[in-house]
N, C-alpha and C positions, 0 to 999 in steps of 0.2 A: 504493500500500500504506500509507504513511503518513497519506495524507489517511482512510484509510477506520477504520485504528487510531484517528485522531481521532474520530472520529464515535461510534466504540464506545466511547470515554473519555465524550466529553462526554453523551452515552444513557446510562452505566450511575451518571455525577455527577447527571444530571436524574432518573434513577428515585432515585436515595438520598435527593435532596434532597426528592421527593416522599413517599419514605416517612416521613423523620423527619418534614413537616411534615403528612401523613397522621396519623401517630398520636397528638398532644395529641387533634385533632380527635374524635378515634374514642372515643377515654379520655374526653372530655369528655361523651359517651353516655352512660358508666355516672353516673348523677345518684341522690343522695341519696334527694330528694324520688318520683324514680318507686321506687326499694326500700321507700321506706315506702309507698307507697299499693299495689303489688302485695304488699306480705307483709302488710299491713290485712286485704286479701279472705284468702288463702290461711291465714292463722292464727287467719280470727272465729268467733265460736262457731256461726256459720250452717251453719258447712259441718263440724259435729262432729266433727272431730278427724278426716277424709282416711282414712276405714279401712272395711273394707268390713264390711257387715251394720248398718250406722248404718242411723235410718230415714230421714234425708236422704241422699240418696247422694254425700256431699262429696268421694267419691276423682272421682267421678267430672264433678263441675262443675268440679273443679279440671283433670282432663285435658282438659276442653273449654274452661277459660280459657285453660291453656298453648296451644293448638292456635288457639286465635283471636288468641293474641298473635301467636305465628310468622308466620300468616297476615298480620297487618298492618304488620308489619316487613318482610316481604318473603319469608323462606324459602320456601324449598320442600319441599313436603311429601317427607318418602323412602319415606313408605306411604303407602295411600289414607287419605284425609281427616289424616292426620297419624297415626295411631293404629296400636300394633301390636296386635291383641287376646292378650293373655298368657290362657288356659284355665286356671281354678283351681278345685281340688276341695276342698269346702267337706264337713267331716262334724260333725254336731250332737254336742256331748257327751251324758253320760249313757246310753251306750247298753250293754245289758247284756252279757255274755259268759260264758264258762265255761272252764272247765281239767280234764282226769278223766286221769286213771292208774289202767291197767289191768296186773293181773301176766300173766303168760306164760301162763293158762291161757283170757284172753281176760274175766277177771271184773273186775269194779270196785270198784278198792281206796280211793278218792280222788277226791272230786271236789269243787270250789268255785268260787263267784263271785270268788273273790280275786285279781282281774287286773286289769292297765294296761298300756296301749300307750304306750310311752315314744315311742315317733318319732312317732307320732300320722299313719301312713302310713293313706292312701284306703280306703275300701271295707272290706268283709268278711274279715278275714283267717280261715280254716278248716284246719282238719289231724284228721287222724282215725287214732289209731293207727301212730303213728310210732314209729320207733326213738330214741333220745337218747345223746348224748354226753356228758360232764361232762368240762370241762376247769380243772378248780380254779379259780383267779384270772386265769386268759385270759393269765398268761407264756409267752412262748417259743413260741408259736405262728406263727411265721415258716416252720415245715418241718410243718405239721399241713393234714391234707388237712381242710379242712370243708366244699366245696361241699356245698353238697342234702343237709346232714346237722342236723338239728334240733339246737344248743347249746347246752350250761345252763353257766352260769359264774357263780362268787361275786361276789357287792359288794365291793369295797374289794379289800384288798392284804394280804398276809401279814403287816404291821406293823399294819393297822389291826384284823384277826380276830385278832390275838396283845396287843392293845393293853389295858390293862383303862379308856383313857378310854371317854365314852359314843359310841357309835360313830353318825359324821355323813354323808349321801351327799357324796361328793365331785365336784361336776358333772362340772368337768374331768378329773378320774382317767377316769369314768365314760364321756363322751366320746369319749376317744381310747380306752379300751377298745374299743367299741362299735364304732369308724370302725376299727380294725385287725381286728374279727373280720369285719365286715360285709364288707370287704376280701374275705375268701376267699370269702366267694358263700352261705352256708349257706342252706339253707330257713326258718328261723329261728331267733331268741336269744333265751333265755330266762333274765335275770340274777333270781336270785336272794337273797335281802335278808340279811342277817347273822342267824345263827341263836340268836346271843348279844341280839340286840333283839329279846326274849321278847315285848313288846307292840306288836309292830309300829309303830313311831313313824314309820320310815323307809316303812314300806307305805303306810301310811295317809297320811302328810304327800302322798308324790307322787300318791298315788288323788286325795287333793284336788287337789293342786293339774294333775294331767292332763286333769281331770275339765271340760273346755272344750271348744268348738269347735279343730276341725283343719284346717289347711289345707296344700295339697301343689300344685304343679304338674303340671297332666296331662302322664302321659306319649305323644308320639306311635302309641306300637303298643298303649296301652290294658295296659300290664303295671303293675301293681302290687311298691310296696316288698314286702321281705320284712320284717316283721313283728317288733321288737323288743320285749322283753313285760318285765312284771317281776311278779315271783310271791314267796309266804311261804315258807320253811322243807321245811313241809310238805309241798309238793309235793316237794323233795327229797328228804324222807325217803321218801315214798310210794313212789319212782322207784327207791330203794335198795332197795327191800326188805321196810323193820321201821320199827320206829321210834326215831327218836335217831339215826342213822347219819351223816346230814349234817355235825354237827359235828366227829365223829370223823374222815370223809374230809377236810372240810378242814385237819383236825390235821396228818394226818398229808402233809398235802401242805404244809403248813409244815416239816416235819421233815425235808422231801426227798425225799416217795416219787414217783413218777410219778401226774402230774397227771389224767390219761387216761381216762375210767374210761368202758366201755360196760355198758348193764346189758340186762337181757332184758324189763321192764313197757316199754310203749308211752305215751303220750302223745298225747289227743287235745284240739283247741282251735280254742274260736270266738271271735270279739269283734270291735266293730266293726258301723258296718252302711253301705247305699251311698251314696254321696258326691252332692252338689249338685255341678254346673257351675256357677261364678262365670267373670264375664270380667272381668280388668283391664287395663288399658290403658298400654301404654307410649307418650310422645307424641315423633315422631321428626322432625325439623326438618336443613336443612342446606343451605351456601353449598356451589357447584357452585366448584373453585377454576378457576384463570385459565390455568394450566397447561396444554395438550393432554397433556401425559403423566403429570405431577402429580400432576391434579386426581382421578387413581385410587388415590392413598394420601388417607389420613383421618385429622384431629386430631378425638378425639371428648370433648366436655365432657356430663358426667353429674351429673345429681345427683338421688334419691326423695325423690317430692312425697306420700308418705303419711305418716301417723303412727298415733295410739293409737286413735284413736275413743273413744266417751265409757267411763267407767268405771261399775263398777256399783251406785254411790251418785246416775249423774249426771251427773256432773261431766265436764266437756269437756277432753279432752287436745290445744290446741290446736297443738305442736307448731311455737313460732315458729323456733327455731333446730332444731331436729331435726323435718323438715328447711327447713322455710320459708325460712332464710337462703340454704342453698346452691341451692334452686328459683329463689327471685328473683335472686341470683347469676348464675343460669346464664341469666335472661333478658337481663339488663342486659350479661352479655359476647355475645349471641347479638346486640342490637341495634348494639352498637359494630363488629361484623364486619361486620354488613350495612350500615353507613355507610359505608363505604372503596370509593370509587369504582372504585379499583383491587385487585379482588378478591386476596385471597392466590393462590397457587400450587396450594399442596394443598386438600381440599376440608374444611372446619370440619362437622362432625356436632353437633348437639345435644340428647342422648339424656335423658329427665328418663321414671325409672322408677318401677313402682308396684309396692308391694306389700316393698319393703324389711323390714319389721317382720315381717313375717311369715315370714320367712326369703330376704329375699334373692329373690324369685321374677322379678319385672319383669327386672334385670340376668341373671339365672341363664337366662332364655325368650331376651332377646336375643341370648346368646352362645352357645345352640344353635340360634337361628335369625337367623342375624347380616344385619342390611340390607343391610350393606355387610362387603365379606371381613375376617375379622380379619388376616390375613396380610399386608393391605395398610390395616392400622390402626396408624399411627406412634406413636403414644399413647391411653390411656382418662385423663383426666382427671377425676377425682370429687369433690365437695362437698358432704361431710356434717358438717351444724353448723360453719358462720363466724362466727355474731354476734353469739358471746361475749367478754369481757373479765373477769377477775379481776375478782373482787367482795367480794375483803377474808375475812373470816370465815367467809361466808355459806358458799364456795367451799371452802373447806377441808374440807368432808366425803368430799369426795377426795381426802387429801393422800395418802392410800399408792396412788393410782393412776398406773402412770408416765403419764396422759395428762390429768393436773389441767390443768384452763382457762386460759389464755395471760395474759400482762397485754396493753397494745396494739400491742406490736411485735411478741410473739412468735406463728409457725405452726408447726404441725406439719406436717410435709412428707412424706409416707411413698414410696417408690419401694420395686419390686420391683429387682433384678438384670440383667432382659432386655437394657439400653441404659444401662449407667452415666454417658451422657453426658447422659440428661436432667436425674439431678441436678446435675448441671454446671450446666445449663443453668438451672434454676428455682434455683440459690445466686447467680447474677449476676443475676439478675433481681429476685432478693430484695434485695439489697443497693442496688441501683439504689433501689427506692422504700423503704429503711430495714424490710423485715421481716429477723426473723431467723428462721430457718429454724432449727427441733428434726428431726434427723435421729434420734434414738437411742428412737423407739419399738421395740420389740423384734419383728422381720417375722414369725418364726414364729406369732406371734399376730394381730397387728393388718394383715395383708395379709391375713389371710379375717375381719375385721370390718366389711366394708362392701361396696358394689357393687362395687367395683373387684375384689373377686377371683376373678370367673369372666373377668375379662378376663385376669388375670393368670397363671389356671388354662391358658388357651388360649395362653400366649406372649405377650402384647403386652404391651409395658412401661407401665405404670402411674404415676400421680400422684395422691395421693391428700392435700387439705387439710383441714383441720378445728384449729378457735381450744380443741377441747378438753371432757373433759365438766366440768359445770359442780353447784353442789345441786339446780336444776332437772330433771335428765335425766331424762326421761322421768317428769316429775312434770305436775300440773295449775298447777305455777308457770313453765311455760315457756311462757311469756308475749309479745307483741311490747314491753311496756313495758323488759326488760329487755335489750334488743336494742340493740349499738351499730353503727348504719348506717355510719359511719365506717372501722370495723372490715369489714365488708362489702363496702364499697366498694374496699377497700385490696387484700382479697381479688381480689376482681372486675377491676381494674386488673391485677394480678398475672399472671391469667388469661390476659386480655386477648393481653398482651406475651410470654408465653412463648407461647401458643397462637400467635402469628403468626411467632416466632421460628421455630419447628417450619415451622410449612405455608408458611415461605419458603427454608429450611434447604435447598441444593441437594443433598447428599449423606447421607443416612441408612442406615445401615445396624445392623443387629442379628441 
């Protein structure tokens, strides 16, 4: 008994002693020189800015470099060819539509081109003759039935319709409006603009500016969003009855009356027309771990390889640090994993998504049609924009942003709730190579800023890095020259070591 206790001693002294001298070796992978020569290609002006409808198809040279990298390092593909096809419905702006109200006797009181499709959902949306609900400013609608019931709700808020400043849309007011009606299910929403902006400022600004290409992720059974609209005045008065009324109801639903209001004119609407099938490509790579029992949990390292595409003067959005740094990132820690002779335990995933800018689609397709089970996904680690550093002045045009660009030590570290031990785990890991870890972005906002929050929407605890936004973001100045590969690297190290910490971690639970 004793002699075999020995043996398990001196076995479990030679695997530690393998692993510490395992990992300089592995770290010693992620190299400077190949970050800069894979974010050269991924950020030149060849491949116009990684978005789809370029006329070179740069999203998509880029998925087939990632996918011939994996291949030559060694992974294995987790789909065929490396690739997951993501189905994206593409609808051309400019397309015409209509609005009519009709009174109770079936006649045509109202009718106008004056519409936009604020979600800028797939396809032909149509309705003919519907009943409508007005619920003033969309409050207290928690105990309000609105399935399958066509909605009309004001802009803004009872301080902003009582306000005498000039009245401004407010995204996020607007937003979470939106997402709490859409919540109950309605047939459609129909917000209406402040009746007090006699020249439509607010109409016409969003008609401009919706007035674009749309894109959506197909849905599997072929259903269609429902249809968020935004309309003048007029239709609301049309809808009341007479003319002038709208402002009056909203008065008086300032004052306290019951927001409620059903009328007897119907409402009919079109706009919209059918969508293009685009395909993007999510590229899906992964070490098989070492484990027999293990190797069926998954550390999954993420990060979108697309950006802007060129702009309409031109000009190329090349997208070096959003997202180029955390692409090449996620290659440089994908090569150091598959150099370890001695494979991890659990099995390493490395998921690099398309379509991010566009609303999140690549990660949002993966995590309702997940490769590998999320249930048995111990982390989503994600990498969007690493390769910044504090730039004095320049930088300061984000100083009221809580997430202004780091100097060289400092990360932003975001974790979801699921597993409070991972921030445990990624603050000693920081400390070890001198970052210092920013915990205090604020979660209710910045956990659905990026890929990571369909992982974190489905339960899996999340890690989320990023050095910060910067005067570049999302400008034609984010550039590779202003990219510190150093800072990159430090990231990617980071990675590396917590990532193996995890996939050799014998107990996890959450």
């Amino acid at each position: 008994m004793l002699i075999r206790k020995t043996v398990l001693i001196y076995f479990s002294l030679l695997m530690f002693l393998f692993s510490a001298n395992a990992q300089p070796a592995a770290l010693s992978k992620i190299d400077i020189p190949d970050l800069k020569e894979y974010l050269t290609f991924i950020s030149s002006d060849e491949l116009q800015g990684r978005s789809l409808g370029t006329e070179v198809d740069g999203l998509e040279i880029t998925a087939n470099y990632l996918a011939g990298y994996a291949k030559e390092i060694g992974l294995k593909p987790a789909v065929e060819n490396y690739f997951q096809p993501v189905p994206i419905l593409h609808t051309a702006p400019g397309t015409n539509g209509f609005i009519e109200v009709k009174n109770k006797k079936g006649k045509s009181v109202f009718r106008s081109k004056k519409l936009v499709k604020i979600n800028q959902a797939p396809g032909v949306f149509s309705m003919h003759e519907e009943p409508v609900v007005f619920i003033g400013f969309g409050d207290n609608i928690e105990s309000r039935e609105l399935k399958d019931k066509v909605v009309i709700v004001a802009q803004g808020n009872a301080e902003s319709f009582s306000g005498a400043e000039a009245f401004e849309w407010q995204n996020r007011m607007e937003r979470t409006k939106i997402h709490a009606i859409m919540g109950k299910q309605p047939k459609a929403l129909l917000i209406i603009t402040n009746p007090k902006d006699t020249e439509n400022k607010t109409f016409n600004k969003l008609q401009a500016w919706m007035n674009r290409a749309g894109y959506s992720v197909k849905k599997d059974d072929g259903t269609l969003q429902p249809a968020v609209l935004l309309a003048t005045p007029k239709v609301a008065d049309a809808l009341l009855g007479k003319k002038g009324p709208y402002e009056k109801y909203l008065g008086k639903v300032v004052a306290g009356s019951e927001a409620v209001t059903k009328v007897a004119e119907t409402l009919s609407i079109k706009i919209g027309a059918e969508p293009e099938v685009l395909e993007g490509k999510n590229v899906i790579a992964y070490i098989e771990g070492s484990d027999p029992v293990l190797k069926n949990e998954y550390i999954v390292f993420m990060a979108h390889y697309d950006h802007l595409g060129i702009g309409k003067d031109g000009d190329v959005y090349n997208g070096a640090d959003d997202n180029g740094s955390g692409t090449a990132a996620i290659m440089e820690v994908a090569e150091a994993f598959a150099s370890l002779e001695e494979k991890p335990k659990r099995s390493i995933v490395f998921l690099w998504v398309t379509c991010e800018e566009k609303g999140h689609f690549g990660s949002s397709y993966y995590c309702d049609h997940p490769v590998f089970p999320l249930e048995k996904t111990v982390a989503s680690i994600n990498l969007d924009m690493v390769g910044r550093v504090y730039d004095g002045p320049r930088d300061d045009v984000w100083k009221d942003s809580p997430k202004k660009v780091k100097d060289f030590d400092g990360l932003y570290t975001l974790s979801n709730d699921v597993w409070p031990e991972l921030a445990e785990i990624n603050a000693a890991q920081c400390a070890g190579l001198g970052l210092v870890p920013d915990t205090s972005l604020p979660k209710e906002r910045f956990l659905r800023a990026s890929d990571h929050y369909h992982f974190h929407k489905y339960g899996v605890p999340v890690l989320n890095y990023a050095t910060g936004y910067h005067a570049d973001y999302h400008k034609v100045g984010d550039e590779i020259e202003r990219i510190n590969f150093t800072k990159i690297k430090r990231v990617a190290d980071l990675c590396f070591l917590v990532g193996l910490e995890l996939a050799n971690k014998e107990d996890i639970e959450f």
